[in-house]
mmCIF entry with sequence, helices, sheets and N, C-alpha, C, O atoms, coordinates in Angstrom:
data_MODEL
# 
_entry.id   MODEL 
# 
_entity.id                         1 
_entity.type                       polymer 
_entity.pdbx_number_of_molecules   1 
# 
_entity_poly.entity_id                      1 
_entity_poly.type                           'polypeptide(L)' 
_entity_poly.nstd_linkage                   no 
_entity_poly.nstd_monomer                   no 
_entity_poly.pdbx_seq_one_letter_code       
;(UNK)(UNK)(UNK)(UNK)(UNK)(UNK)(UNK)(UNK)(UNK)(UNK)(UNK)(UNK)(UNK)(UNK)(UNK)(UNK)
(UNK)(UNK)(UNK)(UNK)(UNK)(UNK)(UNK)(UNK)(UNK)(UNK)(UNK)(UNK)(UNK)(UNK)(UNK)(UNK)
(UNK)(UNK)(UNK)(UNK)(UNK)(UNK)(UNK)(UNK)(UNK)(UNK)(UNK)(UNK)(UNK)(UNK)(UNK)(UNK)
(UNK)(UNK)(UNK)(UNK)(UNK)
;
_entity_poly.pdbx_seq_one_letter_code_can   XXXXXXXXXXXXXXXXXXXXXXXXXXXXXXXXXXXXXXXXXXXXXXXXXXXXX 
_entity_poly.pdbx_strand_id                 A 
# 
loop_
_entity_poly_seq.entity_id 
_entity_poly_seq.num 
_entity_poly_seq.mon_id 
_entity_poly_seq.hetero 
1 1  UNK n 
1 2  UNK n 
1 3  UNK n 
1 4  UNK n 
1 5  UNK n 
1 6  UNK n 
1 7  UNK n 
1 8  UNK n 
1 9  UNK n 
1 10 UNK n 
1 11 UNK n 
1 12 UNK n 
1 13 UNK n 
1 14 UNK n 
1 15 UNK n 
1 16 UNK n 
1 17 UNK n 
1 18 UNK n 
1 19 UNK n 
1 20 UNK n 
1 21 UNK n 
1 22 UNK n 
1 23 UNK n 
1 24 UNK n 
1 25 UNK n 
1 26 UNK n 
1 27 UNK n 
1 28 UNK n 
1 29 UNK n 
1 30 UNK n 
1 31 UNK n 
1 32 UNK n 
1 33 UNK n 
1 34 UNK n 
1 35 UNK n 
1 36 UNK n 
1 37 UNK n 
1 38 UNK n 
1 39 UNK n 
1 40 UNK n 
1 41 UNK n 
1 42 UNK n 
1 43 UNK n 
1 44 UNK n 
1 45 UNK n 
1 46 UNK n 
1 47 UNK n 
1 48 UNK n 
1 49 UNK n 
1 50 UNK n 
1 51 UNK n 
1 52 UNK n 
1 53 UNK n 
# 
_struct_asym.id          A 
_struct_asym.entity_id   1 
# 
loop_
_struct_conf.conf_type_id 
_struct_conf.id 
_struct_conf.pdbx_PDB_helix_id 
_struct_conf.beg_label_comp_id 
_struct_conf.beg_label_asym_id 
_struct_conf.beg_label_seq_id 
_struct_conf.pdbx_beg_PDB_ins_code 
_struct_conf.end_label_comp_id 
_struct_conf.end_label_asym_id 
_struct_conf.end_label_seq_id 
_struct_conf.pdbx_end_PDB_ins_code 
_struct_conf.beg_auth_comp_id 
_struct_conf.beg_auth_asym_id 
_struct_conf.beg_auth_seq_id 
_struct_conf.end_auth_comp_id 
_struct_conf.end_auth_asym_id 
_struct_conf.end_auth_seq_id 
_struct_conf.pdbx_PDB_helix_class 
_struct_conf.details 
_struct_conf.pdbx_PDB_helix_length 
HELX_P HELX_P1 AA1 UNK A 9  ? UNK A 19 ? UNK A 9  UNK A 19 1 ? 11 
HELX_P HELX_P2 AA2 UNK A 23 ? UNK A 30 ? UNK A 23 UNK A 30 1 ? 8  
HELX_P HELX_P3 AA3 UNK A 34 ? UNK A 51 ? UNK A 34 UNK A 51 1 ? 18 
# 
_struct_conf_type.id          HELX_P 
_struct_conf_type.criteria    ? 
_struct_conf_type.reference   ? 
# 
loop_
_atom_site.group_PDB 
_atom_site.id 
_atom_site.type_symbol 
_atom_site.label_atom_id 
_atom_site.label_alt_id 
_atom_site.label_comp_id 
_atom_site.label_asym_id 
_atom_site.label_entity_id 
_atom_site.label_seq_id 
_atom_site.pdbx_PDB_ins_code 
_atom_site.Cartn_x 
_atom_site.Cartn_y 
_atom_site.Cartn_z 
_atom_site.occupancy 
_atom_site.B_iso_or_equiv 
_atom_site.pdbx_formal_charge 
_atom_site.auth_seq_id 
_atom_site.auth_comp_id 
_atom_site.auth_asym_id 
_atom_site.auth_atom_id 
_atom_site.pdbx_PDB_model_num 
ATOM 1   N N  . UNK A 1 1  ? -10.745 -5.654  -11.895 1.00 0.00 ? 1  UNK A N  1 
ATOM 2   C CA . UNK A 1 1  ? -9.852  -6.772  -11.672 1.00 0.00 ? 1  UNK A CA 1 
ATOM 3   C C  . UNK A 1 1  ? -10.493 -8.027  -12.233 1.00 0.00 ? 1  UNK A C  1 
ATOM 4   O O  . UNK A 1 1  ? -11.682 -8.156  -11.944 1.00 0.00 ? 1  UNK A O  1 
ATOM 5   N N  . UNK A 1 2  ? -9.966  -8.939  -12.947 1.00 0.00 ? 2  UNK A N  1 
ATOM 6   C CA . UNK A 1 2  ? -10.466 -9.554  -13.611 1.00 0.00 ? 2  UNK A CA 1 
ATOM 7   C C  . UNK A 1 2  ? -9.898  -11.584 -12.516 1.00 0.00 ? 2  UNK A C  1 
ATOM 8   O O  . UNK A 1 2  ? -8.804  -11.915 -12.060 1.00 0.00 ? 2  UNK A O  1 
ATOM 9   N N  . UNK A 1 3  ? -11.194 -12.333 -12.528 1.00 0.00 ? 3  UNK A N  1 
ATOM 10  C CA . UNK A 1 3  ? -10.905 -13.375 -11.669 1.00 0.00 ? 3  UNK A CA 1 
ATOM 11  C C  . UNK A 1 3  ? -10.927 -14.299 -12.609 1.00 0.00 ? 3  UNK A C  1 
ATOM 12  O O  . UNK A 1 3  ? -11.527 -14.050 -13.654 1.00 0.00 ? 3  UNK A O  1 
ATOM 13  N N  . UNK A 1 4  ? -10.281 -15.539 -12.426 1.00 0.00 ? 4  UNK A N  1 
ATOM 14  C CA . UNK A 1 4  ? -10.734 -16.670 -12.981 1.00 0.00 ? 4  UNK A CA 1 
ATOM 15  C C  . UNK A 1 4  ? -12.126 -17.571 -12.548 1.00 0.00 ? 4  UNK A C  1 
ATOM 16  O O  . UNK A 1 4  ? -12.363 -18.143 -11.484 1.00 0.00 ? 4  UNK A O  1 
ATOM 17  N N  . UNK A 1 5  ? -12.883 -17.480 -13.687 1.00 0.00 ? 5  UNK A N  1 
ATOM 18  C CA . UNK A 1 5  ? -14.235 -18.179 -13.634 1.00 0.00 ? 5  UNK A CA 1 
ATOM 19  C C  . UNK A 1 5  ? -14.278 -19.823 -12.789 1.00 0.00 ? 5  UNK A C  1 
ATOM 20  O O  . UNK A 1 5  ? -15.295 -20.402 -12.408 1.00 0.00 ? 5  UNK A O  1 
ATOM 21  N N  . UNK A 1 6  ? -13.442 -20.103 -12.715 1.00 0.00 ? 6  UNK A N  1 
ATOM 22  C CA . UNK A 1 6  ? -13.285 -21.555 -12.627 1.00 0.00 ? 6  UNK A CA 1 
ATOM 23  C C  . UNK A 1 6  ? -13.491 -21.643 -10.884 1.00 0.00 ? 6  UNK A C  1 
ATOM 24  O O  . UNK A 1 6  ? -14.076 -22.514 -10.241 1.00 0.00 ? 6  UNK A O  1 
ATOM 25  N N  . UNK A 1 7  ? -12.830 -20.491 -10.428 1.00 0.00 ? 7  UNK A N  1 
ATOM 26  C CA . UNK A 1 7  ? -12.587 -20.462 -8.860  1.00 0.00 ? 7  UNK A CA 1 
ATOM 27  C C  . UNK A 1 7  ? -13.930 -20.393 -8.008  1.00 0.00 ? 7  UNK A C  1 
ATOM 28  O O  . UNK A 1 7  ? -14.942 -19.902 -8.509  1.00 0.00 ? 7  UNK A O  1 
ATOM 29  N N  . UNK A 1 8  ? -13.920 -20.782 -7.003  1.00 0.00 ? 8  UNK A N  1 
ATOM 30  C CA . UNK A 1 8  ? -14.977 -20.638 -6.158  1.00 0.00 ? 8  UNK A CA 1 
ATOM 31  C C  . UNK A 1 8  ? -15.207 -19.031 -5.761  1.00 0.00 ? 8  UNK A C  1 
ATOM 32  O O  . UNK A 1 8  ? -14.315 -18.184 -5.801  1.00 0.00 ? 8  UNK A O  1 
ATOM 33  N N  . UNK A 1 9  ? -16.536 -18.802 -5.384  1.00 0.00 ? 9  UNK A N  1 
ATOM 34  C CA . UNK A 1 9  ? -16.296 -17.358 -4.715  1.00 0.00 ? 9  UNK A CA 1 
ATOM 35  C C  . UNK A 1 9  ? -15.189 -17.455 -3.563  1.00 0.00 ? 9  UNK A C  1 
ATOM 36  O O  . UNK A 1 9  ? -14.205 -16.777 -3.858  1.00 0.00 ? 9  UNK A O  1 
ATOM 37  N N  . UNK A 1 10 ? -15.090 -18.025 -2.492  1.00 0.00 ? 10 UNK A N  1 
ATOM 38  C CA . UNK A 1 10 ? -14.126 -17.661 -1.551  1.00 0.00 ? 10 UNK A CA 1 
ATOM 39  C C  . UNK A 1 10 ? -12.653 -18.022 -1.836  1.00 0.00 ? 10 UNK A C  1 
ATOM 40  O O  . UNK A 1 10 ? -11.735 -18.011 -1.015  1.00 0.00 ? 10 UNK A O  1 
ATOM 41  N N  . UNK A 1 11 ? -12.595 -18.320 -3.045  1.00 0.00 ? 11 UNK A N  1 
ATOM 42  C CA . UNK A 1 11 ? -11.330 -18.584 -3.535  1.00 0.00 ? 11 UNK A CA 1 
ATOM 43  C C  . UNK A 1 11 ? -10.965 -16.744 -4.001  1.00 0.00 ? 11 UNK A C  1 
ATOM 44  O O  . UNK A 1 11 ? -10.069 -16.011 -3.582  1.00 0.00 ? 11 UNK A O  1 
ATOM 45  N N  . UNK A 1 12 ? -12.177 -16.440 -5.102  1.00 0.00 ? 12 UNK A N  1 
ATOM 46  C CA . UNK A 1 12 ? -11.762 -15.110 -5.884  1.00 0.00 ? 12 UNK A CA 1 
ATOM 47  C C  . UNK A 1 12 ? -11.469 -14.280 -4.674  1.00 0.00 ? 12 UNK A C  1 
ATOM 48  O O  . UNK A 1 12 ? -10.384 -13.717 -4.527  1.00 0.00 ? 12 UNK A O  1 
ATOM 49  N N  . UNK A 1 13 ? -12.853 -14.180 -3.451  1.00 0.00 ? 13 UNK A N  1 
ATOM 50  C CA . UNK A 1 13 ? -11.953 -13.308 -2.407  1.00 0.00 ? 13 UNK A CA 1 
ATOM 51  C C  . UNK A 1 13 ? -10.981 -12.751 -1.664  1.00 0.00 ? 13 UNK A C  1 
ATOM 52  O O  . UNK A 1 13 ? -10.695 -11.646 -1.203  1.00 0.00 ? 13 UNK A O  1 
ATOM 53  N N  . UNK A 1 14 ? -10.395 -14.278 -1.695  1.00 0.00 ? 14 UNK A N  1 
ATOM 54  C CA . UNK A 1 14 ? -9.174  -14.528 -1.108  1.00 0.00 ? 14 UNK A CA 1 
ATOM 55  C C  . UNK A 1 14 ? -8.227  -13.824 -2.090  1.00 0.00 ? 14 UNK A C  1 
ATOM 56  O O  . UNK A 1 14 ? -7.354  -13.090 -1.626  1.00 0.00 ? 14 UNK A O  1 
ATOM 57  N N  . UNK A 1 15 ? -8.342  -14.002 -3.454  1.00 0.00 ? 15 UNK A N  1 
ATOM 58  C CA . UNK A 1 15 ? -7.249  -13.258 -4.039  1.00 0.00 ? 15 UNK A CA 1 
ATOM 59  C C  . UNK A 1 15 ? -7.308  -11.683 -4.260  1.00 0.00 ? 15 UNK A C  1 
ATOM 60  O O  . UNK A 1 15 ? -6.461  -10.792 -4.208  1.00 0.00 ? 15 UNK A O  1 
ATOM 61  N N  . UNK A 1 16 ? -8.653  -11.724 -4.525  1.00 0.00 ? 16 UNK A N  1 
ATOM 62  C CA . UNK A 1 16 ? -9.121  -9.992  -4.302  1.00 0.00 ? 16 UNK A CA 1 
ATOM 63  C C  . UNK A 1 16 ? -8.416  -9.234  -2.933  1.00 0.00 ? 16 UNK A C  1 
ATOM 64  O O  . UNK A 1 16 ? -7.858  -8.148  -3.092  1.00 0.00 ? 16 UNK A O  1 
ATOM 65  N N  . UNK A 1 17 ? -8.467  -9.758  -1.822  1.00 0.00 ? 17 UNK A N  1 
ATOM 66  C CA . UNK A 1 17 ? -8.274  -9.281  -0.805  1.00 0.00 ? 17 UNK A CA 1 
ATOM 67  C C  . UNK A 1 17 ? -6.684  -9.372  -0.678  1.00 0.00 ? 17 UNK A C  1 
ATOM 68  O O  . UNK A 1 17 ? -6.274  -8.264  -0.332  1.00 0.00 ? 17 UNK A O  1 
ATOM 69  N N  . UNK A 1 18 ? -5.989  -9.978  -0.779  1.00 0.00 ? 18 UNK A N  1 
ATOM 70  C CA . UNK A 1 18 ? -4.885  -10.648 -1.292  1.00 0.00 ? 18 UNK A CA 1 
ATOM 71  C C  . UNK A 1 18 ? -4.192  -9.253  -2.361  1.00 0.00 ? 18 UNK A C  1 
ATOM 72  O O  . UNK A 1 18 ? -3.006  -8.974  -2.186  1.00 0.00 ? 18 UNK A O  1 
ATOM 73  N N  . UNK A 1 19 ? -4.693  -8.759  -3.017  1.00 0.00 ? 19 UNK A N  1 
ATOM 74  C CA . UNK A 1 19 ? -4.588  -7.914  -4.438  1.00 0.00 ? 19 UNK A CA 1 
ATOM 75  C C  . UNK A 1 19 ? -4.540  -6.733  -3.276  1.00 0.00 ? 19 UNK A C  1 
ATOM 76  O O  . UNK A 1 19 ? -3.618  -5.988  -3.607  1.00 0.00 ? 19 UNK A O  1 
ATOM 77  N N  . UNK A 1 20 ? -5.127  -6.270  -2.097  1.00 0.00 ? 20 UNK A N  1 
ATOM 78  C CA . UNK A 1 20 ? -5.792  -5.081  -2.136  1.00 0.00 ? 20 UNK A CA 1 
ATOM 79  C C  . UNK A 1 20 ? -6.503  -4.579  -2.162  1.00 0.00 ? 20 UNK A C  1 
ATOM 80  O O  . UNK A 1 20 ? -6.256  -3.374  -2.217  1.00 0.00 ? 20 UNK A O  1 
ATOM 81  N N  . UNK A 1 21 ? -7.828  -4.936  -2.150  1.00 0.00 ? 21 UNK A N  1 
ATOM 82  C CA . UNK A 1 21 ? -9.520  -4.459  -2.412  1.00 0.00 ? 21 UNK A CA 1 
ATOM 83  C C  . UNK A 1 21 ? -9.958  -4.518  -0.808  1.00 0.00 ? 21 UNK A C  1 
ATOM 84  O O  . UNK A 1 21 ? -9.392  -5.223  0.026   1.00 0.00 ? 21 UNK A O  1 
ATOM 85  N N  . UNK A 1 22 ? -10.642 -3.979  -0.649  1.00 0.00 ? 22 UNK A N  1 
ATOM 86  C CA . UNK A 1 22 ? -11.271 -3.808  0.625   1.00 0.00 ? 22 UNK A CA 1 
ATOM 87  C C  . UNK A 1 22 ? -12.288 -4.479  0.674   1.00 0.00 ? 22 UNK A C  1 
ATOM 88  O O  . UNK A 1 22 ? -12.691 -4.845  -0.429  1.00 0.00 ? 22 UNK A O  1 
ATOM 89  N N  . UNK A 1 23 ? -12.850 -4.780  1.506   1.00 0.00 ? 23 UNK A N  1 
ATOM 90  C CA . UNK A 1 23 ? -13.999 -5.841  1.881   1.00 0.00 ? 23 UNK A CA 1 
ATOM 91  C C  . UNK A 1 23 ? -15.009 -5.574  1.165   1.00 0.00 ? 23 UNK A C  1 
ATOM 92  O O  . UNK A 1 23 ? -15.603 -6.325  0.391   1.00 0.00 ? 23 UNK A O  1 
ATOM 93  N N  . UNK A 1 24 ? -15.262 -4.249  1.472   1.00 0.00 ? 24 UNK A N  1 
ATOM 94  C CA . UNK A 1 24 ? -16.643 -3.434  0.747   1.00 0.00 ? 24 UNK A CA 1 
ATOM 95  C C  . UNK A 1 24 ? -16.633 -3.506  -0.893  1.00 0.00 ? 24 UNK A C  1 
ATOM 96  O O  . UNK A 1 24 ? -17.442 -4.017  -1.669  1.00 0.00 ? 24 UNK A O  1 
ATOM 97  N N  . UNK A 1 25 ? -15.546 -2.877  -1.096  1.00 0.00 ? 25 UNK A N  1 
ATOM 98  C CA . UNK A 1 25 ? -15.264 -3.262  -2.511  1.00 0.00 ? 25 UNK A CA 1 
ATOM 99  C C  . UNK A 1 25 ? -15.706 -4.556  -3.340  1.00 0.00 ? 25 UNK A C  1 
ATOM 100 O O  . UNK A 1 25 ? -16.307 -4.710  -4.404  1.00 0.00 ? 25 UNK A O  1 
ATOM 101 N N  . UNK A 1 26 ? -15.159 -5.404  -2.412  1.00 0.00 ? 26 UNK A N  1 
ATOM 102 C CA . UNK A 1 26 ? -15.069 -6.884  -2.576  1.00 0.00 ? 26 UNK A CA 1 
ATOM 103 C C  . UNK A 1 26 ? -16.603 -7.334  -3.010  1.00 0.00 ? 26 UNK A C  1 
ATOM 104 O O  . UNK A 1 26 ? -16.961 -7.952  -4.012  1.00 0.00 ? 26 UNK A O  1 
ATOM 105 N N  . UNK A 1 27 ? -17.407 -6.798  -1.881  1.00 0.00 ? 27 UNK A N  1 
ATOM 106 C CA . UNK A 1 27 ? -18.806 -7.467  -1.913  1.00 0.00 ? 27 UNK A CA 1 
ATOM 107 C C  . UNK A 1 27 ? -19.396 -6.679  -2.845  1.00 0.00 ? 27 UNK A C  1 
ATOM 108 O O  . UNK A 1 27 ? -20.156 -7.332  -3.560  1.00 0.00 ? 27 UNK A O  1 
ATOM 109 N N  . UNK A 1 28 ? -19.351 -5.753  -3.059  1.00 0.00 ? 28 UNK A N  1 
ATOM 110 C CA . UNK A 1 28 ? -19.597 -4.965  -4.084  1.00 0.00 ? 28 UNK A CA 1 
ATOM 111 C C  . UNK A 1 28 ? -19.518 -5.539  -5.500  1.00 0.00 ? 28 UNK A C  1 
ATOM 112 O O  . UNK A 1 28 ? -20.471 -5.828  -6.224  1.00 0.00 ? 28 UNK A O  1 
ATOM 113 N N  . UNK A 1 29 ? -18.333 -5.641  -5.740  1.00 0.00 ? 29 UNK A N  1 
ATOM 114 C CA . UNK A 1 29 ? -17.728 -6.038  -7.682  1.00 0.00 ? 29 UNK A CA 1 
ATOM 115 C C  . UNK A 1 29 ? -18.159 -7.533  -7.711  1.00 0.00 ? 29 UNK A C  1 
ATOM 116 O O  . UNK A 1 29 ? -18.686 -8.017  -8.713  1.00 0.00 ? 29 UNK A O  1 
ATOM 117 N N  . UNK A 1 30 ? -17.926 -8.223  -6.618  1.00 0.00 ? 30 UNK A N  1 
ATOM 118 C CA . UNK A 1 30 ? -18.606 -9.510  -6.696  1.00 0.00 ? 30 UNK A CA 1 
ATOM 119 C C  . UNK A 1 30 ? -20.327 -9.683  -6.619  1.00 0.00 ? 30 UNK A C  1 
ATOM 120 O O  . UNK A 1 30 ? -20.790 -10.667 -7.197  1.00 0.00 ? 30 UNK A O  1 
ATOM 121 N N  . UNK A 1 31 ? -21.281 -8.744  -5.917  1.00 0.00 ? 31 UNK A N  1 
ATOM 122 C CA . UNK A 1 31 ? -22.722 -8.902  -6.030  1.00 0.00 ? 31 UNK A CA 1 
ATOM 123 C C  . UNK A 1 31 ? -22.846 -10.170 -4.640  1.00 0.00 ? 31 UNK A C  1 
ATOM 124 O O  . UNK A 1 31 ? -23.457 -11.216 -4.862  1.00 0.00 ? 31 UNK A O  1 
ATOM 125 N N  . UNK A 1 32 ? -22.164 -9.895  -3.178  1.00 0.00 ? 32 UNK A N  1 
ATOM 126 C CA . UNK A 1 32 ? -22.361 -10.543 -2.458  1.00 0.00 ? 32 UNK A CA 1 
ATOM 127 C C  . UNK A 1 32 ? -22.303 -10.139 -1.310  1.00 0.00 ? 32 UNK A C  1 
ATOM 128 O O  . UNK A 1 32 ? -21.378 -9.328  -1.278  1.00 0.00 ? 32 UNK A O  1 
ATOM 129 N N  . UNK A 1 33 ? -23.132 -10.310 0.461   1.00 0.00 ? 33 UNK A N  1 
ATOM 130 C CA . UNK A 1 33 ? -23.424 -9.621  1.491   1.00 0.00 ? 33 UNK A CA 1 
ATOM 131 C C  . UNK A 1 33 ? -21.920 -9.458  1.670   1.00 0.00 ? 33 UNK A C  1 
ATOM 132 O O  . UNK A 1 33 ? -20.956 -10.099 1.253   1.00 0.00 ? 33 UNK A O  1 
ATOM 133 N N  . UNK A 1 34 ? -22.046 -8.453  2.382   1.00 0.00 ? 34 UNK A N  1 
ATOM 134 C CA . UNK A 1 34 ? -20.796 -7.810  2.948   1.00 0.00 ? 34 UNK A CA 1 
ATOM 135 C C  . UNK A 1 34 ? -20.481 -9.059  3.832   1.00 0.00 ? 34 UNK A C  1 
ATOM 136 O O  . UNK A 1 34 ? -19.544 -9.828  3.618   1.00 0.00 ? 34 UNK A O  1 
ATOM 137 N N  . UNK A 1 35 ? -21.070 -9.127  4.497   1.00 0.00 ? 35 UNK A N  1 
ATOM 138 C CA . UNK A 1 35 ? -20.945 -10.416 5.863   1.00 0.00 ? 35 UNK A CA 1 
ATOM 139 C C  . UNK A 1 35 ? -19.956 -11.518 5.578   1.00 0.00 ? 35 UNK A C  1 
ATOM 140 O O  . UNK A 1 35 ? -19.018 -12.061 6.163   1.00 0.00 ? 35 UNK A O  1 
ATOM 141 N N  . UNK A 1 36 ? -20.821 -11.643 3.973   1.00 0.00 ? 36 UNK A N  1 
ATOM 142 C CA . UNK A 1 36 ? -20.013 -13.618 3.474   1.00 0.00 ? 36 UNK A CA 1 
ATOM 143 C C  . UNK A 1 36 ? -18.314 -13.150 3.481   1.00 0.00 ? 36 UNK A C  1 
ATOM 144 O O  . UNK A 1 36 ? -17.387 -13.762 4.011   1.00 0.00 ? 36 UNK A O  1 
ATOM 145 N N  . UNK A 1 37 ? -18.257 -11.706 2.614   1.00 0.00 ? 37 UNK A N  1 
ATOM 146 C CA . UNK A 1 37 ? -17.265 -11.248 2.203   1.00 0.00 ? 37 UNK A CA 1 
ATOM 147 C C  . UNK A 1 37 ? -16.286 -11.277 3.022   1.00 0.00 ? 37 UNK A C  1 
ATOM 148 O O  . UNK A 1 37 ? -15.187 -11.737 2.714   1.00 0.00 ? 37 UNK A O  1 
ATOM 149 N N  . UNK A 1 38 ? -16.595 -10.740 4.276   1.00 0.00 ? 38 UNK A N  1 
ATOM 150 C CA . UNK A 1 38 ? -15.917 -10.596 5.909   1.00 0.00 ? 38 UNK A CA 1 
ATOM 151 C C  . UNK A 1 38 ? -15.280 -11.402 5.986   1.00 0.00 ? 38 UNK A C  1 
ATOM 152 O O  . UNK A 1 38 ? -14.051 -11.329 5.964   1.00 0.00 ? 38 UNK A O  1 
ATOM 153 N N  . UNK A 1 39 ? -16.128 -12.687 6.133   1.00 0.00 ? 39 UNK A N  1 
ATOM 154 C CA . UNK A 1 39 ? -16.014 -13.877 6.774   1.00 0.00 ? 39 UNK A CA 1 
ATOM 155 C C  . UNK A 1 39 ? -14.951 -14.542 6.539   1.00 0.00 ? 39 UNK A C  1 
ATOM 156 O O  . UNK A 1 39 ? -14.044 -14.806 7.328   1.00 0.00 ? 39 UNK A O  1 
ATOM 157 N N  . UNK A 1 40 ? -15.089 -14.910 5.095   1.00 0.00 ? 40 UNK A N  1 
ATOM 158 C CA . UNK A 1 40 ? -14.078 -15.583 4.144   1.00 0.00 ? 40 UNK A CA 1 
ATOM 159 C C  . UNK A 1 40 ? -12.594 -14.344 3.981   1.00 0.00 ? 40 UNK A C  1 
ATOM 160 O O  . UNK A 1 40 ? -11.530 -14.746 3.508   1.00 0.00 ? 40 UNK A O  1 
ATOM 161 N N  . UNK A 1 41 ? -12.732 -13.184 4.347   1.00 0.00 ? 41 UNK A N  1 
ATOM 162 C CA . UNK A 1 41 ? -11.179 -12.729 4.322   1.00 0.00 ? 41 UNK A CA 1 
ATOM 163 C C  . UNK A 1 41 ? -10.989 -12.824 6.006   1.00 0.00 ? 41 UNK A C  1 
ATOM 164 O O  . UNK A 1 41 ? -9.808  -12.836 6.353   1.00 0.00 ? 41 UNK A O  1 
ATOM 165 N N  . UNK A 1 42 ? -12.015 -12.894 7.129   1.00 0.00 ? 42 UNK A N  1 
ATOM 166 C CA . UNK A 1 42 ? -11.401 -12.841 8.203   1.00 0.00 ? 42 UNK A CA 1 
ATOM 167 C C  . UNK A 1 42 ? -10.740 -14.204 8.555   1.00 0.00 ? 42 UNK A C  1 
ATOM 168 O O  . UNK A 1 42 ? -9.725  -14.168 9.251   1.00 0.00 ? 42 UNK A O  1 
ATOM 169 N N  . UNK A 1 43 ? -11.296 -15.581 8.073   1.00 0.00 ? 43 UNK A N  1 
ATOM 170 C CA . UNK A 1 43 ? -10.743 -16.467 8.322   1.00 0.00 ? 43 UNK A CA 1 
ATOM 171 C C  . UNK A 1 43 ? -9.347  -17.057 7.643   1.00 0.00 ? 43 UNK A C  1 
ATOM 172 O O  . UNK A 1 43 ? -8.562  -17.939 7.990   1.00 0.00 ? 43 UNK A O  1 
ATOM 173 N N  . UNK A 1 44 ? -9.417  -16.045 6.377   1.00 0.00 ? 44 UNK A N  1 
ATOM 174 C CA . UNK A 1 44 ? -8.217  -16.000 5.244   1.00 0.00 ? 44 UNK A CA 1 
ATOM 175 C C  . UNK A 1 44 ? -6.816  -15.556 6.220   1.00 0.00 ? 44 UNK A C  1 
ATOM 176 O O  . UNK A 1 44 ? -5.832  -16.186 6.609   1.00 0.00 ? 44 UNK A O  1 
ATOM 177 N N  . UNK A 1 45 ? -7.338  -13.988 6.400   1.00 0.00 ? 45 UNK A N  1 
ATOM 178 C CA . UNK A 1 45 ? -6.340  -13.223 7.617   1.00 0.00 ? 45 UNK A CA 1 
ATOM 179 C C  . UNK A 1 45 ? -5.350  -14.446 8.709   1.00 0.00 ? 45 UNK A C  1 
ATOM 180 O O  . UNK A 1 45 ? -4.155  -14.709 8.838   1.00 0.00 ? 45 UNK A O  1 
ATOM 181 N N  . UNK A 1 46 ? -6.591  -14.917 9.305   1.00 0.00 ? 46 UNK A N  1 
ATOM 182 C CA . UNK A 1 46 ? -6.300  -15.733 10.614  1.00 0.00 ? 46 UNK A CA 1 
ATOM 183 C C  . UNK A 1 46 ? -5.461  -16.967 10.290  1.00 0.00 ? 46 UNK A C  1 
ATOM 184 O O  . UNK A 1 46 ? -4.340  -16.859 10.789  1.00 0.00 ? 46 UNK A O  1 
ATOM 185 N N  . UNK A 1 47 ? -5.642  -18.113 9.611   1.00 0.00 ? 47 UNK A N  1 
ATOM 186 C CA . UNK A 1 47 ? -4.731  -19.135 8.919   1.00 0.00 ? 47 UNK A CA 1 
ATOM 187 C C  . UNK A 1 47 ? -3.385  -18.411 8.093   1.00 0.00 ? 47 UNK A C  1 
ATOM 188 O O  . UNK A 1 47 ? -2.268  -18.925 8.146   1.00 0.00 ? 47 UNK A O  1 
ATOM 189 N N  . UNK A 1 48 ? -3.615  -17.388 7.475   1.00 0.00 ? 48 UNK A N  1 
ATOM 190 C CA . UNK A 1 48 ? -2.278  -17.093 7.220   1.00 0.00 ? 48 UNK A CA 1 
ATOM 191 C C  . UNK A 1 48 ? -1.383  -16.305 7.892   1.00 0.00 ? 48 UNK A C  1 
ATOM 192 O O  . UNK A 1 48 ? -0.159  -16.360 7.779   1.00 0.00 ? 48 UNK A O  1 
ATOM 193 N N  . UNK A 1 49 ? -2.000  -15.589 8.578   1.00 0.00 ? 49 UNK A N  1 
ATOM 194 C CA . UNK A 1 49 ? -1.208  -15.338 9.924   1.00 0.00 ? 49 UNK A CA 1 
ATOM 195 C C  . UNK A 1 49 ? -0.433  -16.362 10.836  1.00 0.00 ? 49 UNK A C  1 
ATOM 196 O O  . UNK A 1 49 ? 0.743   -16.334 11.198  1.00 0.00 ? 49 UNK A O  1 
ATOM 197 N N  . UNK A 1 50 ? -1.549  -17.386 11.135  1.00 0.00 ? 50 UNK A N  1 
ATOM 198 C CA . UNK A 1 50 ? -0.821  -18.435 11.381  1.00 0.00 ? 50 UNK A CA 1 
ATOM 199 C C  . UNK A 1 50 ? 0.675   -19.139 10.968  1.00 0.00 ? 50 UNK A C  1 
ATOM 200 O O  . UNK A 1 50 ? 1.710   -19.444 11.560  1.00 0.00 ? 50 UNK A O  1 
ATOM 201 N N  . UNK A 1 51 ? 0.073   -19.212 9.415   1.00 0.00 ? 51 UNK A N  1 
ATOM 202 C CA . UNK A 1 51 ? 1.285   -19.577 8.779   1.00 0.00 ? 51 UNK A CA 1 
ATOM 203 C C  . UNK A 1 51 ? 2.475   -18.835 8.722   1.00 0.00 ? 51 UNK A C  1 
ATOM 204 O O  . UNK A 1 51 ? 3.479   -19.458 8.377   1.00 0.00 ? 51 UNK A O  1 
ATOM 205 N N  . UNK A 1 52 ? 2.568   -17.820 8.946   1.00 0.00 ? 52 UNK A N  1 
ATOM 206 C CA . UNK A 1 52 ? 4.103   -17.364 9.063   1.00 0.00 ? 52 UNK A CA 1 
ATOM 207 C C  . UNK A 1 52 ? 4.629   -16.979 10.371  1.00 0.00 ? 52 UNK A C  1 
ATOM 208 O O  . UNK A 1 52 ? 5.573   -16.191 10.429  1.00 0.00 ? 52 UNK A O  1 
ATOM 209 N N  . UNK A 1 53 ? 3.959   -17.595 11.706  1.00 0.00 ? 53 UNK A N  1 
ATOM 210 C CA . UNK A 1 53 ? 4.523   -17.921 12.850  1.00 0.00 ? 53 UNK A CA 1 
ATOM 211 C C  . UNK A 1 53 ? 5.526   -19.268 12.972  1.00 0.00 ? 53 UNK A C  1 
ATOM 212 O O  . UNK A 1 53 ? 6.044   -19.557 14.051  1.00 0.00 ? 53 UNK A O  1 
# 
């Protein structure tokens, strides 16, 4: 999957995860702890959940 360079890492995550990739995946193709990876899609999850209440 190919990201735009320009984006922050927790930006690309967000769309990775967003796409379909699994966390593991995620930290994986990116070269980053599983943990950060978590983090930034669990708080992704939670605000957009939000948003469509």
């Amino acid at each position: 999957m190919k990201t735009d360079e320009k984006m922050n890492k927790s930006e690309q995550i967000r769309r990775l995860i967003d796409a379909g990739m699994s966390v593991s995946e995620i930290a994986e193709y990116m070269d980053v702890r599983y943990q950060f990876a978590y983090n930034v899609v669990s708080y992704h999850l939670k605000h957009k959940e939000k948003k469509t209440l």
